[in-house]
N, C-alpha and C positions, 0 to 999 in steps of 0.2 A: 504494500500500500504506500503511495504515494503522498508527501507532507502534504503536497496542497488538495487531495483528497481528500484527508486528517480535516483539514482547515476549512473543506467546503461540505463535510458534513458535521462540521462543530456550528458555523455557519446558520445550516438550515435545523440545526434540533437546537439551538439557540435564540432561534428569531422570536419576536416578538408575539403573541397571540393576542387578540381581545377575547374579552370574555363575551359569552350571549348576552344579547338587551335584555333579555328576561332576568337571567340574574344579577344584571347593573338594577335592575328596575326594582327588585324585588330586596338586594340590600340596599336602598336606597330607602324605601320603603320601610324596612327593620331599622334600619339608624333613624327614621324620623321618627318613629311609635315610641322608640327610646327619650328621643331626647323630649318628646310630649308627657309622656311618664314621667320623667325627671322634674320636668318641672313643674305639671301638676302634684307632684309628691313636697317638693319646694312651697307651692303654693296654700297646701293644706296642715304646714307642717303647726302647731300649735306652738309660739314663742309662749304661751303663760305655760306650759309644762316646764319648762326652765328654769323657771323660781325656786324647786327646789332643789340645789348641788348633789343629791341622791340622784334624782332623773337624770340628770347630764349622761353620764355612758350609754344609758338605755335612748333616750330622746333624740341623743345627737348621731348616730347612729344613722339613722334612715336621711335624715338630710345628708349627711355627709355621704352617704355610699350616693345619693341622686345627684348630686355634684357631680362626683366621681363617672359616674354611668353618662349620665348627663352631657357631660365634658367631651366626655371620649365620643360620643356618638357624635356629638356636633362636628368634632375632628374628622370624623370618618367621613359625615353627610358632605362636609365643604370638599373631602380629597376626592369621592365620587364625584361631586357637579362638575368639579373643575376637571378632573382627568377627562372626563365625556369630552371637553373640547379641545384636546390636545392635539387635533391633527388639524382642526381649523387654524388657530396658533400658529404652529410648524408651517402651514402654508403662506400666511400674512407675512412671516418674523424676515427682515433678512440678514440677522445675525444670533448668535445664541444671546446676545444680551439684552435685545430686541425681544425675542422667544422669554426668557427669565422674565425683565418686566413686565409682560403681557402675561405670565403664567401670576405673579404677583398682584393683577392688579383682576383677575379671575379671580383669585381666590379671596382677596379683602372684598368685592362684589358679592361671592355667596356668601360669604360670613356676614356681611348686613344682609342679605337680603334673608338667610337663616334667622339670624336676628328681629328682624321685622315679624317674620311668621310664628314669632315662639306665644304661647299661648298667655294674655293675659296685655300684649301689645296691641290688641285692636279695638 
């Protein structure tokens, strides 16, 4: 076998795949149920529980994990929106710093516009 054989079937079992619309669609979908959870569980969390320094470990608990969940799903929802238009980008860009700014200013776009749609904003 030949190196640049080696190199053109590293090549093609390395390229790139998308994944189906259906499963972009569908964790797209699962990270927004999350971060709606998240902060309806923020929303109902009871501050006068808190009064007593017993309740703290028990209390703060569920708020803190719905941050947590919360957070992370927000993260995931803006890396989906924004990777969906990554080959629009690459087409526009005509340098990679061009491509980077335009990947940046994609993803502060969904982060407000996540933002906007979060439950208790409208």
């Amino acid at each position: 076998m030949m190196a640049g054989d080696v190199e053109a079937l590293l090549r093609q079992a390395l390229a790139p795949v998308d994944p189906p619309v259906e499963l972009e669609e569908r964790l797209e979908r699962t990270l927004g149920s999350l971060v709606e959870m998240a902060a309806e569980e923020l929303e109902a969390w009871e501050l006068s529980a808190m009064r007593d320094p017993r309740n703290w470990p028990r209390q703060a608990l569920r708020p803190a994990a719905a941050v947590v969940v919360g957070s992370a799903a927000a993260v995931g929802l803006v890396a989906v929106r924004t990777q969906r238009k990554r080959h629009r980008r690459r087409a526009v860009s005509g340098s990679v710093i061009e491509l980077a700014e335009r990947t940046l200013r994609d993803v502060a776009a969904e982060a407000r516009r996540l933002a906007d749609e979060a439950p208790g904003r409208h």
